[in-house]
N, C-alpha and C positions, 0 to 999 in steps of 0.2 A: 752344738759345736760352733765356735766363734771361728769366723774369716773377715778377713780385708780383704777390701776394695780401696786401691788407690786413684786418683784421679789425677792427670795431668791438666796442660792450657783442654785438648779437645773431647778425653775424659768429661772434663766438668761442662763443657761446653752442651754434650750430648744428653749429660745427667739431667740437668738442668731444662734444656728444652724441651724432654724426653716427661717432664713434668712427674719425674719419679721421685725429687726430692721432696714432695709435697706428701708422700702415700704412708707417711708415717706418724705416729703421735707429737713428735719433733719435727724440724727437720734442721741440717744441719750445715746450713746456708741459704744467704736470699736470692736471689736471682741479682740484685744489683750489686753485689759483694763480689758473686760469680762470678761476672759481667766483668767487674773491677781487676780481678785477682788475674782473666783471661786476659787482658788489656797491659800488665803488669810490665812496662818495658826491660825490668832488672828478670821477668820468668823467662827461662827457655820452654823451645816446646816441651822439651820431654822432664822435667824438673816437675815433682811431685807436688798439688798444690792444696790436696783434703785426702786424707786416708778415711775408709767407712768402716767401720767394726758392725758384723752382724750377727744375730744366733738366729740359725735358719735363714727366712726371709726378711725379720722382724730388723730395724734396726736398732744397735744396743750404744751406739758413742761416737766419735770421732775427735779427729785434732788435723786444724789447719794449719798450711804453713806458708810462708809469705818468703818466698825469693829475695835476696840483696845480695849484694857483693862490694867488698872490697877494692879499690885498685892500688896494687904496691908494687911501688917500681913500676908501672908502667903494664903490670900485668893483673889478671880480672882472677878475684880470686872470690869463690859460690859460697855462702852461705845462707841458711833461712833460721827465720825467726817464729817459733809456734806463738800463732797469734789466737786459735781456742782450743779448749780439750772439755769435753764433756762427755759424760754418762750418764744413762739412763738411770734411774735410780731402783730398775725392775732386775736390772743387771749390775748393782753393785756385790763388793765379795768376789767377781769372777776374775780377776786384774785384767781387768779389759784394757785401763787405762797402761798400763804397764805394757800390755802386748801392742798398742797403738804408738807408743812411747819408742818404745823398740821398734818399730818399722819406720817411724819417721829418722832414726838413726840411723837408721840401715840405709833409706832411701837418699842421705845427706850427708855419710859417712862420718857422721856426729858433728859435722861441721852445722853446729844449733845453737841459737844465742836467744834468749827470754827477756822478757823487762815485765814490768806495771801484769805481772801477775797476785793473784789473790792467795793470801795466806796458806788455802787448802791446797793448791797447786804448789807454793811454793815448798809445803812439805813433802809431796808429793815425788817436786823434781829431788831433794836433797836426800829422799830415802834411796834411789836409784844409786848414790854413791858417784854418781858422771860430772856431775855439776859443782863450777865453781864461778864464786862470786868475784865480780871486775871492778874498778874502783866506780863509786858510784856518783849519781850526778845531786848536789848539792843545789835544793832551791828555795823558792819564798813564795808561799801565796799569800795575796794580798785582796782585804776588803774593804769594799768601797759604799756597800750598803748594806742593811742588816734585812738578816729574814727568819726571823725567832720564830714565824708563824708554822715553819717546815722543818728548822732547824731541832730546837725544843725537845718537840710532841716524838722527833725520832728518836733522840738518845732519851730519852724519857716519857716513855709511851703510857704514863698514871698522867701527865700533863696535857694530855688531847682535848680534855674539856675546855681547858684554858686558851684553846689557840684562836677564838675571836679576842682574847682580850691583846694575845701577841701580835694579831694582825693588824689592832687598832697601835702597839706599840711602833710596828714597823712604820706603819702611815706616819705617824708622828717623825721620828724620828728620821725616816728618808726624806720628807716634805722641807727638812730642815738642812739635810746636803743635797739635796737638787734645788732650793735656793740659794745656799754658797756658791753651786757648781754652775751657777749663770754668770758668775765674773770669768770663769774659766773662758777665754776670748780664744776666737781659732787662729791657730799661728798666721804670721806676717810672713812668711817664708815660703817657697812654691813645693805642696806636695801634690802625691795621685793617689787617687786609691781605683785597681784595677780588678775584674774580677780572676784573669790570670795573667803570669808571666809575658812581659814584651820581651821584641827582640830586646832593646835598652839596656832590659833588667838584665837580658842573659849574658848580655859581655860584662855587664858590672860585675856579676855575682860567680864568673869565671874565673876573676881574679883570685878568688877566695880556694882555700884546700877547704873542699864539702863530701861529702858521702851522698848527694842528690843532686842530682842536675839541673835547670830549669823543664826540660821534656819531664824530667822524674816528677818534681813536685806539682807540674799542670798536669801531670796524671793521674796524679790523688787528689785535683780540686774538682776537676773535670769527670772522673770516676769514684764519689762517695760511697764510703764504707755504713755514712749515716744520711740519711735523704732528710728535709725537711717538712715540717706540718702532715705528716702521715702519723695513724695510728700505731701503738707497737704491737709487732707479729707476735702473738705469744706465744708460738710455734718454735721460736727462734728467741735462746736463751743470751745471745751478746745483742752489741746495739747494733740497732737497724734504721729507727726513724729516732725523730728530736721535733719537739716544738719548733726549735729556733736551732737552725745550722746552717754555716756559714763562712768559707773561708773571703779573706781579702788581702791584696796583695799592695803592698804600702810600698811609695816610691819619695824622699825625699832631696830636695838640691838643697845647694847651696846657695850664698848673695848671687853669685857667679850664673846661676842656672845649671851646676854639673851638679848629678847624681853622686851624690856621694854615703847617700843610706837606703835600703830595701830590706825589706820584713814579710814573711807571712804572719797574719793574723788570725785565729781558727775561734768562732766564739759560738759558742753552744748552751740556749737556756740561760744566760747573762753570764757563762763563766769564759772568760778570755785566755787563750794558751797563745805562744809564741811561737811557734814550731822553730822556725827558723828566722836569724839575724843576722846583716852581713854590714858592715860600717866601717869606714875609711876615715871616720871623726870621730870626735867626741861623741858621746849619746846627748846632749842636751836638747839636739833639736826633734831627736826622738820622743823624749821623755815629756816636750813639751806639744808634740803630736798625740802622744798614748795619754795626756792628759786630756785634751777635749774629748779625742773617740772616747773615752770612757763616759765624760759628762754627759755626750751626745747620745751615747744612747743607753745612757742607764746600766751599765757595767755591774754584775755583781760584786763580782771576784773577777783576779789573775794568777793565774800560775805561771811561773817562769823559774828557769832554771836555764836562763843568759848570765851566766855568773859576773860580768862588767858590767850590765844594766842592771844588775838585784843591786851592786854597789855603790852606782852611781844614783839609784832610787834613794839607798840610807844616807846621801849626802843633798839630798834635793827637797827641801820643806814644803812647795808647791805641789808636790805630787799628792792627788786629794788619798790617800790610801789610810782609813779611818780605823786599822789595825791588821799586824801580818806578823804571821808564824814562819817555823824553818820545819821545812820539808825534804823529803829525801825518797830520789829514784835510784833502785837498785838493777844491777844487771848481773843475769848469768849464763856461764857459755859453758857449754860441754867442755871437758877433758880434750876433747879430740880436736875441738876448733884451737884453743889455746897451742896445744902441741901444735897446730900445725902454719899458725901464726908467725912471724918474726920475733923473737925475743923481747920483751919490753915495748909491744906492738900498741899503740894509743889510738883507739879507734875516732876520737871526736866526734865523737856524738854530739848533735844539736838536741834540741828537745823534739822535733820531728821525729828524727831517723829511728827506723822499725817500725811498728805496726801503730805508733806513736799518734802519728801524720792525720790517721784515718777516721780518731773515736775522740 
């Protein structure tokens, strides 16, 4: 017989320390996620933040859900974003996921919005018949270096014999754009790089309509979803550790010395994401910042989906970006968040906002 267990901020709080999340073949958070999700300045207390499915004692799934809200007109309007759903695969067949699905609707009055979910989930959410798709965020990832030696041997797993002669190819071939990327000269121009938000930054970047605050976003630098140089929990089926993670919070001026650009920059394992960008200029003195960070430290890739900086990159020949595709993030929100939204309601989304920020 399947029950939920939902957990709120002190719920999870008690789970957790209670060290009962541990006592199962999964389990289905880490303590620093916990940690994270309890600290969550957009959670109320009593705002749901992991539902447990059980049969018996045993546990058989769950789905996490990450608090945000809106403000329209001046007024704070709740919804959350399921950011995991898993099941056991001892308990597939049972629609555990479906009964887990349904309470988080319940517990959020469908006011539920998704993104950077996986194919199986996304068929998952579209058989329910709740979900509808929001216009989506158009971007570009770009490469800076080649890594055939990991690349390859995946989408062509008869090719793993080969991957000394591709690791000999990458040597080559990056030894020859980290000699180019030594003219790449660090700008003449005053920037910072911080590991969180100044006061500075937080009057500049008030200026801006954002969906995160400066408190918000040193809450997710401050509180990582991904820790670094730790091994991964194999207990624990989403991410939890990284070789190399890292946020950094980019502050540039102008001749003048006034701020007039600020960036978070999240980079993980050599891939570099944008979360968020706020700019009162032109991007060039950006573009010629995110040119050296790149050279400087060996950049694999970037994704971005700043739709005025992917544009001002296709006009910029200096940019070292030695090949890039078009990419596309999609979103989707229940029926019920939509109805209960303003007509024609544009959330602006940066590439951060939802559970984005965190992985």
């Amino acid at each position: 017989m399947i029950h939920l267990k939902t957990l709120n901020k002190k719920g999870l709080e008690d789970f957790v320390a209670s060290g009962e999340f541990q006592h199962h073949d999964f389990i289905p958070i880490t303590k620093h996620r916990a940690e994270s999700h309890i600290r969550n300045p957009k959670a109320t207390d009593d705002q749901t933040l992991l539902i447990l499915a059980y049969d018996e004692d045993q546990l058989a799934g769950y789905v996490g859900c990450l608090p945000d809200h809106f403000k329209i007109d001046g007024e704070i309007f709740r919804y959350a974003w399921l950011s995991t759903l898993f099941i056991s695969d001892q308990f597939r067949g049972k629609k555990i996921a479906q009964t887990l699905l349904n309470k988080a609707f319940e517990e959020y009055q469908g006011n539920i919005a998704l993104t950077e979910f996986t194919k199986e989930a996304e068929s998952l959410y579209n058989k329910t018949g709740l979900f509808r798709y929001i216009e989506p965020k158009k971007g570009k990832k770009y490469y800076f270096r080649t890594d055939l030696e990991i690349i390859i041997p995946l989408k062509r797993e008869k090719t793993k014999p080969l991957q000394p002669l591709f690791k000999i190819t990458d040597s080559i071939i990056n030894t020859v754009i980290s000699t180019k990327n030594i003219f790449i000269k660090k700008p003449d121009f005053k920037f910072e790089i911080l590991d969180t938000i100044d006061v500075e930054s937080k009057n500049f970047i008030a200026k801006f309509k954002n969906n995160r605050t400066a408190e918000e976003i040193n809450w997710a630098i401050e509180n990582p979803w991904v820790l670094e140089g730790k091994t991964e929990d194999k207990k624990y089926l989403f991410s939890s550790y990284s070789q190399n993670f890292r946020y950094f919070w980019v502050k540039i001026f102008d001749k003048d010395r006034n701020l007039n650009i600020c960036s978070l920059l999240m980079l993980r394992n050599g891939h570099l994401k944008i979360p968020y960008l706020f700019s009162e200029s032109d991007l060039s003195p950006f573009l010629d910042f995110l040119s050296y960070f790149i050279a400087r430290n060996k950049i694999k890739m970037m994704t971005s989906y700043q739709i005025d900086l992917n544009k001002k990159i296709d006009s910029y020949p200096s940019f070292p970006k030695i090949y890039q595709r078009n990419i596309e993030r999609r979103y989707m929100f229940h029926q019920n968040l939509i109805q209960n939204l303003p007509e024609h309601f544009n959330p602006d989304f940066q590439d951060g906002d939802g559970d984005c920020l965190m992985t």
